[in-house]
OpenMM code with the backbone's topology and positions (N, CA, C; nanometers):
from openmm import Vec3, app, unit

residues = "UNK UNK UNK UNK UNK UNK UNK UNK UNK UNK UNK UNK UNK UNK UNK UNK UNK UNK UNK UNK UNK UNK UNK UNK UNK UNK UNK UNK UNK UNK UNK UNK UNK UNK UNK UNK UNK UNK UNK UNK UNK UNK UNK UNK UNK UNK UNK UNK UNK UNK UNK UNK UNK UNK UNK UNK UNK UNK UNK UNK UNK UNK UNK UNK UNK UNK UNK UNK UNK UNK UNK UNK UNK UNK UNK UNK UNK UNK UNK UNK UNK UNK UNK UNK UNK UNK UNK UNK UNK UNK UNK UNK UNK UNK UNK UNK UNK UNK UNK UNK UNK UNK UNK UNK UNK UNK UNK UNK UNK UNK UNK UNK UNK UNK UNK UNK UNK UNK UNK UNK UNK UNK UNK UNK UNK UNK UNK UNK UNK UNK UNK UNK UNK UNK UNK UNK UNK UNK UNK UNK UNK UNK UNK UNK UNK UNK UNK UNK UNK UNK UNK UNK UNK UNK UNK UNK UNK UNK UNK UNK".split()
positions = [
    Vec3(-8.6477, -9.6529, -3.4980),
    Vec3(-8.7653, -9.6254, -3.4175),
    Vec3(-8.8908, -9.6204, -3.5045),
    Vec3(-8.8730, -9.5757, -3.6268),
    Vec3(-8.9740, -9.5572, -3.7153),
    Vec3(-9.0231, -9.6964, -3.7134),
    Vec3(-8.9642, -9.7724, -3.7967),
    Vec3(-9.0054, -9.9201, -3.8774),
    Vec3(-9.0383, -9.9828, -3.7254),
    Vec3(-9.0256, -9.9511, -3.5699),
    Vec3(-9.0525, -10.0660, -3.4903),
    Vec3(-9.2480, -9.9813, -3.5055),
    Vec3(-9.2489, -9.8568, -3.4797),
    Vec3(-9.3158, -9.8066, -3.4454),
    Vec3(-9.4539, -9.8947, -3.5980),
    Vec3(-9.4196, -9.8749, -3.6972),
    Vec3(-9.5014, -9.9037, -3.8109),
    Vec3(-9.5354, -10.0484, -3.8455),
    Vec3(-9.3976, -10.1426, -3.7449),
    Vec3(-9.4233, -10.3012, -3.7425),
    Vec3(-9.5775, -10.3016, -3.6339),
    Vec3(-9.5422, -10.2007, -3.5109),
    Vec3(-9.6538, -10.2163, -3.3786),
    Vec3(-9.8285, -10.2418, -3.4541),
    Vec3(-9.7678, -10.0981, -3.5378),
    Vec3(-9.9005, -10.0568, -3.6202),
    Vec3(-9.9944, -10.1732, -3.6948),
    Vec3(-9.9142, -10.2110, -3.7616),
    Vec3(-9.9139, -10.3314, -3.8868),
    Vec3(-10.0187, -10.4372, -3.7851),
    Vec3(-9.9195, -10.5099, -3.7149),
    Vec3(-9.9361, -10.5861, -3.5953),
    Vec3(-10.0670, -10.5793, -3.5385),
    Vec3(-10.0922, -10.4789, -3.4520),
    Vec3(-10.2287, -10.4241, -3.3885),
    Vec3(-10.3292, -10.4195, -3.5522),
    Vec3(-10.3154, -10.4144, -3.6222),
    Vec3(-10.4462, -10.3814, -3.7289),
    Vec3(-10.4455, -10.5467, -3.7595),
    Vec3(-10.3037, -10.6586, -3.7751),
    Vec3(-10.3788, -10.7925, -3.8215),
    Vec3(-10.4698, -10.8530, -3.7586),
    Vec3(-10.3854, -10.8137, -3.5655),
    Vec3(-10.4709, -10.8743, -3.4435),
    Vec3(-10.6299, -10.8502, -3.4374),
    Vec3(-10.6410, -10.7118, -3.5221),
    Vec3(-10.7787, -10.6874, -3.5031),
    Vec3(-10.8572, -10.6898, -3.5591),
    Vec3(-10.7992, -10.7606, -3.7407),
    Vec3(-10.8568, -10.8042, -3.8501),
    Vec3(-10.8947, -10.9390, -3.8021),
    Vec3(-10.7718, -11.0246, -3.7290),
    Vec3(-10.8202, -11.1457, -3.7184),
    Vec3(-10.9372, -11.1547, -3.6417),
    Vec3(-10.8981, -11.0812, -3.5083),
    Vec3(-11.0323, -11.1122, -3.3716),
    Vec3(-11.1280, -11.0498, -3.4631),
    Vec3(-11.1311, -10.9769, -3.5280),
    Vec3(-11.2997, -10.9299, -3.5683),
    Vec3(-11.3711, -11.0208, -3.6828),
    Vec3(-11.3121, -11.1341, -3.7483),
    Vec3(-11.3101, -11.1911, -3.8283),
    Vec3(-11.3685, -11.3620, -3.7494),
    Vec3(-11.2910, -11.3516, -3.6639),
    Vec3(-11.3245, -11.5104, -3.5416),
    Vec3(-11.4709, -11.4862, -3.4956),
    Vec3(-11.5062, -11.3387, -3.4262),
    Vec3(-11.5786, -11.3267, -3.3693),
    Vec3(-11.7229, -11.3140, -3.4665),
    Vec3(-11.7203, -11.2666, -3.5781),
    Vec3(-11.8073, -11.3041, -3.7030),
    Vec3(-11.9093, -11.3865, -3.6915),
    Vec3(-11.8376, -11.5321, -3.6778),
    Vec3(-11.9442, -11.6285, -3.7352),
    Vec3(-11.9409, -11.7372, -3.5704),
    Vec3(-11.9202, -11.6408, -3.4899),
    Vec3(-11.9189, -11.7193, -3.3450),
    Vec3(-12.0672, -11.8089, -3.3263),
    Vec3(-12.1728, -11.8068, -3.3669),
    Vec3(-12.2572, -11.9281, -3.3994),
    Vec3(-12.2501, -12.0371, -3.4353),
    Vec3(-12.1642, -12.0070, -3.5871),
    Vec3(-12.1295, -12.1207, -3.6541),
    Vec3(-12.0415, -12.1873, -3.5940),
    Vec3(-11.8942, -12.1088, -3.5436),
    Vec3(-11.8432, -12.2180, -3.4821),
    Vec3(-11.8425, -12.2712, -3.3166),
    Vec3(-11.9705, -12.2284, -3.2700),
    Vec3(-12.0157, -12.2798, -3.1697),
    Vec3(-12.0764, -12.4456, -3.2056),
    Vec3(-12.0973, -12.4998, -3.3483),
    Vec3(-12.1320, -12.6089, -3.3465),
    Vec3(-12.0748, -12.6901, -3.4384),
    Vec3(-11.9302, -12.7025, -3.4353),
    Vec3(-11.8533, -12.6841, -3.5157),
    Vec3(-11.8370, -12.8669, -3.5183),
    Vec3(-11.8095, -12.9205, -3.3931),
    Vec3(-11.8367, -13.0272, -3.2808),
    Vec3(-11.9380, -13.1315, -3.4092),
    Vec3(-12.0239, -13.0386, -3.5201),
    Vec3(-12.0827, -13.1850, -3.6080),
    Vec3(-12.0173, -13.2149, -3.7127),
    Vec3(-11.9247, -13.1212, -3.7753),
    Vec3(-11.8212, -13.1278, -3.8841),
    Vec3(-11.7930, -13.3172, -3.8867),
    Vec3(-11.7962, -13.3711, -3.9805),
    Vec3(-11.7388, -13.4914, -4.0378),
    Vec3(-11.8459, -13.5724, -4.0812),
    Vec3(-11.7939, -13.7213, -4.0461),
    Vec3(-11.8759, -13.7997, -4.1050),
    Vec3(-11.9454, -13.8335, -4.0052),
    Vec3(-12.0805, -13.8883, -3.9991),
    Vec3(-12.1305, -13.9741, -3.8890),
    Vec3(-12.2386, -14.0891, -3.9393),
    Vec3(-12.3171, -14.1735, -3.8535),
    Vec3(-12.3186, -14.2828, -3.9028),
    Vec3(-12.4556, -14.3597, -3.7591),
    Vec3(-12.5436, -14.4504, -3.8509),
    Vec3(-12.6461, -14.5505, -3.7391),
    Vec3(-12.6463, -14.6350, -3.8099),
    Vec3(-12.6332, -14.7215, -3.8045),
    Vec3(-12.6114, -14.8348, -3.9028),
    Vec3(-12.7668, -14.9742, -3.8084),
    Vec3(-12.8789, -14.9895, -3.8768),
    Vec3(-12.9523, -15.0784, -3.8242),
    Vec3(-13.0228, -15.2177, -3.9052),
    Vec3(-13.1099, -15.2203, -3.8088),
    Vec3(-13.1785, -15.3790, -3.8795),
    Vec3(-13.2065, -15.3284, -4.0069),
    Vec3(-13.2903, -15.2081, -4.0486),
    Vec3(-13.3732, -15.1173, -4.1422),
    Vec3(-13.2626, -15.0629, -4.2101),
    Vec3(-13.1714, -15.0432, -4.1813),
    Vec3(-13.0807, -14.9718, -4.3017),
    Vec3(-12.9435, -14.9034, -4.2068),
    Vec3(-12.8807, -14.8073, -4.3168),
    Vec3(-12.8319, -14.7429, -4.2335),
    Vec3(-12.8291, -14.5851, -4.2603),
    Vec3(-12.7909, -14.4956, -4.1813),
    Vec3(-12.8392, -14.3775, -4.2116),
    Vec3(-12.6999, -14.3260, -4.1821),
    Vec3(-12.6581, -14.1622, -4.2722),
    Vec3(-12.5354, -14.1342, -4.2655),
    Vec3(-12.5505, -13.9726, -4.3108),
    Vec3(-12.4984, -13.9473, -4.2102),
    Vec3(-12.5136, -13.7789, -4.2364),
    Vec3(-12.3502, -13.7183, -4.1946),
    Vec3(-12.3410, -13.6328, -4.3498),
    Vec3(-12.1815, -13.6095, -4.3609),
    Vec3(-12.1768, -13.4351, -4.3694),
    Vec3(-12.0736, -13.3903, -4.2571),
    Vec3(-12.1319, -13.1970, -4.2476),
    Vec3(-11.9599, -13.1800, -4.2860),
    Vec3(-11.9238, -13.0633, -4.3692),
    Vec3(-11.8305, -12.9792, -4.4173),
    Vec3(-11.8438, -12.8533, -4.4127),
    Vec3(-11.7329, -12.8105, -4.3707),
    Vec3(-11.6979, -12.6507, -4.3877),
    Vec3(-11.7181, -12.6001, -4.5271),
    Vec3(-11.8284, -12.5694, -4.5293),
    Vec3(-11.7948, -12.4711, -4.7195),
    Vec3(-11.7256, -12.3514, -4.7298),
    Vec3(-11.7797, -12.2275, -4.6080),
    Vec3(-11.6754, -12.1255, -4.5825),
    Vec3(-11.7040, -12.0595, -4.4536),
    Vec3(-11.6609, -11.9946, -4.4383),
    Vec3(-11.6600, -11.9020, -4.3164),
    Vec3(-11.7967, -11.9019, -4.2557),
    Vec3(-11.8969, -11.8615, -4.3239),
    Vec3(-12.0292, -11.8680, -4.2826),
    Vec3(-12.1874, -11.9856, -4.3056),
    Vec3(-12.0685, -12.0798, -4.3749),
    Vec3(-12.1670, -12.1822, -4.3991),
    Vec3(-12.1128, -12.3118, -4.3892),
    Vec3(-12.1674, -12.4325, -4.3026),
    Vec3(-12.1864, -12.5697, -4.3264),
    Vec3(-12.2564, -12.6419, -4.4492),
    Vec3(-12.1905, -12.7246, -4.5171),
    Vec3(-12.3001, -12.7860, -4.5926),
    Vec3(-12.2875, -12.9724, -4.5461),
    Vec3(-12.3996, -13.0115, -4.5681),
    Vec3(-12.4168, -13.1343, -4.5100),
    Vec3(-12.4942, -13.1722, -4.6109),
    Vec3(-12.5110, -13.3898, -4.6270),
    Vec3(-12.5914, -13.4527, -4.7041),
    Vec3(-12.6116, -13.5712, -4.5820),
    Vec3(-12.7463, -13.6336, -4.5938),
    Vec3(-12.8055, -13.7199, -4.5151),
    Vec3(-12.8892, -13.8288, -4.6155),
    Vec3(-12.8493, -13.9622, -4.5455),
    Vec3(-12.8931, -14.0168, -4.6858),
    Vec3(-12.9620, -14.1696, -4.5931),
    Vec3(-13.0390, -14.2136, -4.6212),
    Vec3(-13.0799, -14.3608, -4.5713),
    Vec3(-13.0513, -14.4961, -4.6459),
    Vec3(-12.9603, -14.5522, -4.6666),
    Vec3(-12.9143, -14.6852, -4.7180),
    Vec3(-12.9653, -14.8049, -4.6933),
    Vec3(-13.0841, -14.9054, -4.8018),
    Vec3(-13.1196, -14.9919, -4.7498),
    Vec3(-13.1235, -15.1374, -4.8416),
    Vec3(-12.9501, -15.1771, -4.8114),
    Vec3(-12.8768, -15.2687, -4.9074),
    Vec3(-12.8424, -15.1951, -4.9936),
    Vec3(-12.8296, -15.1731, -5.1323),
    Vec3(-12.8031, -15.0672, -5.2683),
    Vec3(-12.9174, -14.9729, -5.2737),
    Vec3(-13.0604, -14.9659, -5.1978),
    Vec3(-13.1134, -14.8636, -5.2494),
    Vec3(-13.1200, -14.7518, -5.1255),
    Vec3(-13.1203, -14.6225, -5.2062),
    Vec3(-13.0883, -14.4985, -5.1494),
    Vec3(-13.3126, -14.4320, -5.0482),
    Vec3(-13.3156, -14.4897, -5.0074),
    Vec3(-13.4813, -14.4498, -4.9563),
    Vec3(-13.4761, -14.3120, -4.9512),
    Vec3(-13.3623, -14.2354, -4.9000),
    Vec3(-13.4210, -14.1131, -4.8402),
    Vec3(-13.2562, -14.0345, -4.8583),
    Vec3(-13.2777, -13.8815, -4.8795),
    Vec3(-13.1818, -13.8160, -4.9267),
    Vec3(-13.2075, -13.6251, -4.9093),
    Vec3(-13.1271, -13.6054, -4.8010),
    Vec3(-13.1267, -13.4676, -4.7608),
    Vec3(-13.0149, -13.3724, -4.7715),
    Vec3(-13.0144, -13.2967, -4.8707),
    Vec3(-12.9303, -13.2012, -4.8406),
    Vec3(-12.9126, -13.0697, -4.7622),
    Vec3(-12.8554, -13.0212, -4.6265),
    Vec3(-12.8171, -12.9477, -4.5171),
    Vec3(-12.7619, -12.8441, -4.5765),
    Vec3(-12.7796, -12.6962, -4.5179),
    Vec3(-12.6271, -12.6013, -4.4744),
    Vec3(-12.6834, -12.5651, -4.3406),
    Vec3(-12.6057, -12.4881, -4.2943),
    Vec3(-12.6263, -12.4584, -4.1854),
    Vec3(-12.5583, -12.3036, -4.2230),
    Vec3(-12.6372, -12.1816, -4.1813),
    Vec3(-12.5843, -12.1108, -4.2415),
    Vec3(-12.5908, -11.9591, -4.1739),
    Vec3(-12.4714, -11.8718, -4.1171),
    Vec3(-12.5166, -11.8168, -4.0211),
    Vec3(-12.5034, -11.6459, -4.0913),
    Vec3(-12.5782, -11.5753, -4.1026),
    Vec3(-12.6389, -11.4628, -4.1638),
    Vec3(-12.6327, -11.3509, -4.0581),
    Vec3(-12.5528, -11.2648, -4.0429),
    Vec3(-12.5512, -11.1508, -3.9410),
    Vec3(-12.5372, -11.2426, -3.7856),
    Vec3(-12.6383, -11.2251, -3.7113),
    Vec3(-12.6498, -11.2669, -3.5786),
    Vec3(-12.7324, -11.4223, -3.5674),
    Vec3(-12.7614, -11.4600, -3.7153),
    Vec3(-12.9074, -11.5433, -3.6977),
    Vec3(-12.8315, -11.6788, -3.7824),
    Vec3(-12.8225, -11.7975, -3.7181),
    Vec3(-12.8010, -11.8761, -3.7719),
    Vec3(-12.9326, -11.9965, -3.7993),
    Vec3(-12.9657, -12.0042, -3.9038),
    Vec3(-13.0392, -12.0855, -3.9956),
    Vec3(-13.0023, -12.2247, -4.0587),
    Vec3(-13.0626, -12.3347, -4.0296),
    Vec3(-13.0790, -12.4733, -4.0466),
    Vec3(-13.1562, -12.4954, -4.1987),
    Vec3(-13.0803, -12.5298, -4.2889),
    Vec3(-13.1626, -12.4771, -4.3992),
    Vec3(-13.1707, -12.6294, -4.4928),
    Vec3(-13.2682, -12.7645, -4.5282),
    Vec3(-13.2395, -12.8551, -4.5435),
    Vec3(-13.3443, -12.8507, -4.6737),
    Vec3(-13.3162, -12.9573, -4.7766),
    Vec3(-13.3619, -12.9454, -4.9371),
    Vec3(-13.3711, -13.1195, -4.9197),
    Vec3(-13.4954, -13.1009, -4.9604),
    Vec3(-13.5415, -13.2764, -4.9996),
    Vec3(-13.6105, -13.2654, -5.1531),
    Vec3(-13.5432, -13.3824, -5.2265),
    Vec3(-13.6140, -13.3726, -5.3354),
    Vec3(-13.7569, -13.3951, -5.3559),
    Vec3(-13.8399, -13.4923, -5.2960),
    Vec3(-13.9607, -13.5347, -5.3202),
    Vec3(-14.0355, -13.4623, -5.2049),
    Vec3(-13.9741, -13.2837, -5.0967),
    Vec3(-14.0669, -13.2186, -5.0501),
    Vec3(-14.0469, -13.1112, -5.0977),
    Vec3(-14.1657, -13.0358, -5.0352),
    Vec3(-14.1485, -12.9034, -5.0529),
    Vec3(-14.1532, -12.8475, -5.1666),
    Vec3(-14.1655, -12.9323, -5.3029),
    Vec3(-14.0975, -12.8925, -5.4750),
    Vec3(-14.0085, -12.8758, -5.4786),
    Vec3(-13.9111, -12.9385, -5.3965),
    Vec3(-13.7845, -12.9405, -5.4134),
    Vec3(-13.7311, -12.8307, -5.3763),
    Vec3(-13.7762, -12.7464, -5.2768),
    Vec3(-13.7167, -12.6338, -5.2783),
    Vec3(-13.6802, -12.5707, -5.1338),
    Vec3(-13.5578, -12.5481, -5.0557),
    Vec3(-13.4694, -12.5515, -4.9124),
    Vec3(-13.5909, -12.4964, -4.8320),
    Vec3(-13.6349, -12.5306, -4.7076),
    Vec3(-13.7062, -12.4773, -4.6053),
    Vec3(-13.6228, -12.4232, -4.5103),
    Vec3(-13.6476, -12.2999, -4.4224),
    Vec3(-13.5259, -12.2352, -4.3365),
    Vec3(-13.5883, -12.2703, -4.1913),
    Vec3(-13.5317, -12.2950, -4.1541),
    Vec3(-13.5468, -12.3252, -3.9913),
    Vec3(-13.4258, -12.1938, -3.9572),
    Vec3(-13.5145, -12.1359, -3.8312),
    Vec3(-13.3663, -12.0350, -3.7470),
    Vec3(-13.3556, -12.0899, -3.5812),
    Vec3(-13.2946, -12.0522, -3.5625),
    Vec3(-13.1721, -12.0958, -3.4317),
    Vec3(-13.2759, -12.0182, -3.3468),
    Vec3(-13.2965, -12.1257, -3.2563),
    Vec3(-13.3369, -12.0702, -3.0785),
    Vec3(-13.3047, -12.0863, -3.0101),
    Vec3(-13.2105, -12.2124, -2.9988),
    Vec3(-13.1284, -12.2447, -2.8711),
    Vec3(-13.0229, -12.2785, -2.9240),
    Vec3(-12.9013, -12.2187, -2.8424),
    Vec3(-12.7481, -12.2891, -2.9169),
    Vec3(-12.7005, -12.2642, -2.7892),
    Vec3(-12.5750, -12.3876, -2.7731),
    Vec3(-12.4650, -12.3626, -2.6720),
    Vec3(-12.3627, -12.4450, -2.7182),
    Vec3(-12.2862, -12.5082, -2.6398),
    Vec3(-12.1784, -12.5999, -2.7132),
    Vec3(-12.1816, -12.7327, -2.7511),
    Vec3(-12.2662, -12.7836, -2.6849),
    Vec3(-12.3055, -12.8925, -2.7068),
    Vec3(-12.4881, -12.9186, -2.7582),
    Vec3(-12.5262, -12.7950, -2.7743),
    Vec3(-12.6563, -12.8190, -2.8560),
    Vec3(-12.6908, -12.7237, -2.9531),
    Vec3(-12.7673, -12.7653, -3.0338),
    Vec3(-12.8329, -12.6540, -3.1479),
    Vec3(-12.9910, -12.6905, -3.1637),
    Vec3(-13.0818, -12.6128, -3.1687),
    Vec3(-13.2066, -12.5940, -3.1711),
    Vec3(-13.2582, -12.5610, -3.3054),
    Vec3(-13.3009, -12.5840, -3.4097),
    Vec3(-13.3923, -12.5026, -3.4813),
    Vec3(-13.5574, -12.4865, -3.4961),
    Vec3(-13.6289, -12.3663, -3.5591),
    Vec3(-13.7576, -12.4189, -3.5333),
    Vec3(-13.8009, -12.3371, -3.6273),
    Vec3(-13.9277, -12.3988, -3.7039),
    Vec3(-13.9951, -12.3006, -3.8041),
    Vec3(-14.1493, -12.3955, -3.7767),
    Vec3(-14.2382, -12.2639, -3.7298),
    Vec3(-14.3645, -12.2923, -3.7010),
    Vec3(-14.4534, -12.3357, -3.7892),
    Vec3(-14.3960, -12.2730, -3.8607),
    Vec3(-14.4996, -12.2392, -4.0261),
    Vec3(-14.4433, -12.3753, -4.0984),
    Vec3(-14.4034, -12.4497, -4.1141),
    Vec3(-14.3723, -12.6092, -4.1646),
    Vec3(-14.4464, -12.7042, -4.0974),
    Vec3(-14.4818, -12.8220, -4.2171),
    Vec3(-14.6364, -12.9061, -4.1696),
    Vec3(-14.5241, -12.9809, -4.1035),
    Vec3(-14.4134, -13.0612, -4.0825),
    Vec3(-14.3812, -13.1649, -4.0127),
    Vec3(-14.2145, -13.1608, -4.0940),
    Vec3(-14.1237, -13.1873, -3.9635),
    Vec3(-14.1170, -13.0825, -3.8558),
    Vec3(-14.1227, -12.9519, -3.8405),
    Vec3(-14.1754, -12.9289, -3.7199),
    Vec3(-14.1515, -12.7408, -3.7217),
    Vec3(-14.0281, -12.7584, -3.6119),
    Vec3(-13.9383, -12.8577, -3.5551),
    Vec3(-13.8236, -12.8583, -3.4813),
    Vec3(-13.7372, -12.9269, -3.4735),
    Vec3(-13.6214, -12.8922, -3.4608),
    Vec3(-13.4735, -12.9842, -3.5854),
    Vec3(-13.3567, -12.9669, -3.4235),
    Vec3(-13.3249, -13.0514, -3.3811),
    Vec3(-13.2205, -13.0445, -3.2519),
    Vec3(-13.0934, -13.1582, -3.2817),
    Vec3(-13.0156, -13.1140, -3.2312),
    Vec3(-12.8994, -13.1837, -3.2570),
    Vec3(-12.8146, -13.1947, -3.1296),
    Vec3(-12.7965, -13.2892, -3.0216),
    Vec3(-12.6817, -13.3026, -2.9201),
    Vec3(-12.5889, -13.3695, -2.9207),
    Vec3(-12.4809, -13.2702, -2.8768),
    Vec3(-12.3346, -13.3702, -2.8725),
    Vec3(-12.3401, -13.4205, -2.7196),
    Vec3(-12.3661, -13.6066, -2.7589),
    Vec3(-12.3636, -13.6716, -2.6316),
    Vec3(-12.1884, -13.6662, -2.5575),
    Vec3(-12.1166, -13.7289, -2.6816),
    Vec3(-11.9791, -13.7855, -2.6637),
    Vec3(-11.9272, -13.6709, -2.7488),
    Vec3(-11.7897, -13.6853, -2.7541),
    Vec3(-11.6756, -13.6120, -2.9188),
    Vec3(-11.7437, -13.7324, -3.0330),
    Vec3(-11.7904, -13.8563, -3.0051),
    Vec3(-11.7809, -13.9363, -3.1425),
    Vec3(-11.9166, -13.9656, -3.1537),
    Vec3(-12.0275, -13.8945, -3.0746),
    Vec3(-12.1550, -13.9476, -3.0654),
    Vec3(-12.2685, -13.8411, -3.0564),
    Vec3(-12.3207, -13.8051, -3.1636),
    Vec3(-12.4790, -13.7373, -3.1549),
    Vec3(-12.6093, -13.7737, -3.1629),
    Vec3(-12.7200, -13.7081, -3.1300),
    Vec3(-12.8321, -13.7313, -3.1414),
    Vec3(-12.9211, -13.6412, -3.2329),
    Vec3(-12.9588, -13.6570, -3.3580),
    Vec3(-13.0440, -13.5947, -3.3910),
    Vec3(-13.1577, -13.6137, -3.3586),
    Vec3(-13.2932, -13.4701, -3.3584),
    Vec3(-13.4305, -13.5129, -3.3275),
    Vec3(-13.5107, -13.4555, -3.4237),
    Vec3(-13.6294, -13.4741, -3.4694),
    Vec3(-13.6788, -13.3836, -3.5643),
    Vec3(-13.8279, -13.3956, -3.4675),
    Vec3(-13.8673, -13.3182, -3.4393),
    Vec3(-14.0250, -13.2808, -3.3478),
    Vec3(-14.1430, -13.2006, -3.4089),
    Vec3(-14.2357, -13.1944, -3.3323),
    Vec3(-14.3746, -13.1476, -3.3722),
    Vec3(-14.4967, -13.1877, -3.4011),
    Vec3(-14.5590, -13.1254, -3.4501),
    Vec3(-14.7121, -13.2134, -3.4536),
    Vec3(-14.7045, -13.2312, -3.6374),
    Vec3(-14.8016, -13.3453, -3.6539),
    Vec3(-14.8184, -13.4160, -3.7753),
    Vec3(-14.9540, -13.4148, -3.7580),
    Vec3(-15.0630, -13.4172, -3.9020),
    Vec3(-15.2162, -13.4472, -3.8419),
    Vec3(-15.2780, -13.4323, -3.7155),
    Vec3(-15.2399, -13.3134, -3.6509),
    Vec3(-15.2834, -13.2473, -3.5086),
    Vec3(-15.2279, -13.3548, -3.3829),
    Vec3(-15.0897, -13.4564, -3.4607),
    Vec3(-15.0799, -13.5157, -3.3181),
    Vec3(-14.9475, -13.5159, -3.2848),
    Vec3(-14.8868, -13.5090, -3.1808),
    Vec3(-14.7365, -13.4635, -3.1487),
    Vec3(-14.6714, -13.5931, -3.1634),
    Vec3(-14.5511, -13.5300, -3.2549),
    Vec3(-14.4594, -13.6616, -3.2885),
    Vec3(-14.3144, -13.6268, -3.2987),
    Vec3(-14.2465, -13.7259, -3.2761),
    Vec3(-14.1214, -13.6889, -3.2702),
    Vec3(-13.9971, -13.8286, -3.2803),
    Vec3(-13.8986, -13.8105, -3.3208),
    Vec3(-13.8080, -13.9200, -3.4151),
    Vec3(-13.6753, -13.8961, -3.3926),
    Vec3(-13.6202, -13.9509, -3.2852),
    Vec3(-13.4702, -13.9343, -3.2887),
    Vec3(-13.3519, -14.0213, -3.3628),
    Vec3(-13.2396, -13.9504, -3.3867),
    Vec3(-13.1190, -14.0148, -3.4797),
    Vec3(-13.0543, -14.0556, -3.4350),
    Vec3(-12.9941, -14.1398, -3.3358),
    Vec3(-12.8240, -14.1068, -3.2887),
    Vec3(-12.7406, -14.1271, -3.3888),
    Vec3(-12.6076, -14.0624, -3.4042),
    Vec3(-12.5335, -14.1116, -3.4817),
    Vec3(-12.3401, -14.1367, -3.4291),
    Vec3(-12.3313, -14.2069, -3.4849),
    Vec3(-12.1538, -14.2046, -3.3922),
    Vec3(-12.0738, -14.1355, -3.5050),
    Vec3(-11.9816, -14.1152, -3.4869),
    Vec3(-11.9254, -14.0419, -3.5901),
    Vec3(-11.7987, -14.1908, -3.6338),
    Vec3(-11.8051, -14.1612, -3.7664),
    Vec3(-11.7006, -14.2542, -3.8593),
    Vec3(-11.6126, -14.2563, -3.8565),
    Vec3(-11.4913, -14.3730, -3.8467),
    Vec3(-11.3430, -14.3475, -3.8126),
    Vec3(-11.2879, -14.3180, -3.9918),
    Vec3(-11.2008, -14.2177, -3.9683),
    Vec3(-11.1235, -14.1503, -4.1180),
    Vec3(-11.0532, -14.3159, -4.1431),
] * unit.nanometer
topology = app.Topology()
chain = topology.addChain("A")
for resn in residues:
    res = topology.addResidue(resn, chain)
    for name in ("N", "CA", "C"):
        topology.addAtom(name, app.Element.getBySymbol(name[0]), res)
């Protein structure tokens, strides 16, 4: 009776290590849906943005523009979710001084993610929709030189 009683115990404390552990980073894996490779391949080049699990609370991603052998354009992503607040956090070498700008989360559901930071000259808004399982849209929005502009991505995702 003892050892069933101390298995119950055991039991009830993993169940509630695990659920409290899932429920954690329930942001992050609300957009879990961009994990892999994806891909636009055009007249102009092609563009390829690749997202990984780094750990529990962070995505890291690289975005890159291919045009024939040369590399035009090159972004490194996390996505990174901090208490309740998940943050879009992207590093370009030739902005900023090279140094990550944070975008935070305003809209999330399962099939979308929102970010927005006011205070950035272009974009101050970063969106991402899952059209299909193998097909997204990135957007990057806002005003540039006082005039509203905005640039969407689609991308399909890459067969392994």
């Amino acid at each position: 009776m003892k050892t069933h009683k101390s298995l119950l115990v055991i039991m009830a404390a993993s169940i509630c290590l695990i659920s409290c552990k899932k429920s954690k980073y329930i942001e992050l894996e609300k957009v879990k849906w961009v994990l892999g490779s994806w891909e636009n391949v055009t007249s102009q080049g092609t563009l390829t943005e690749i997202w990984e699990r780094e750990n529990d609370s962070t995505f890291s991603g690289i975005s890159y523009f291919l045009k024939g052998t040369d590399t035009l354009f090159t972004e490194k992503i996390s996505l990174q979710q901090r208490d309740d607040q998940l943050l879009y956090v992207p590093t370009i070498t030739n902005q900023n001084a090279g140094k990550p700008v944070a975008f935070a989360m305003i809209a999330i559901s399962d099939k979308q993610f929102v970010f927005e930071n006011p205070k950035h000259d272009f974009p101050q808004k970063i969106t991402y929709n899952l059209i299909k399982k193998d097909s997204i849209v990135a957007e990057i929005s806002g005003t540039e030189n006082g005039m509203a502009k905005n640039e969407t991505f689609p991308l399909k995702k890459m067969q392994k």
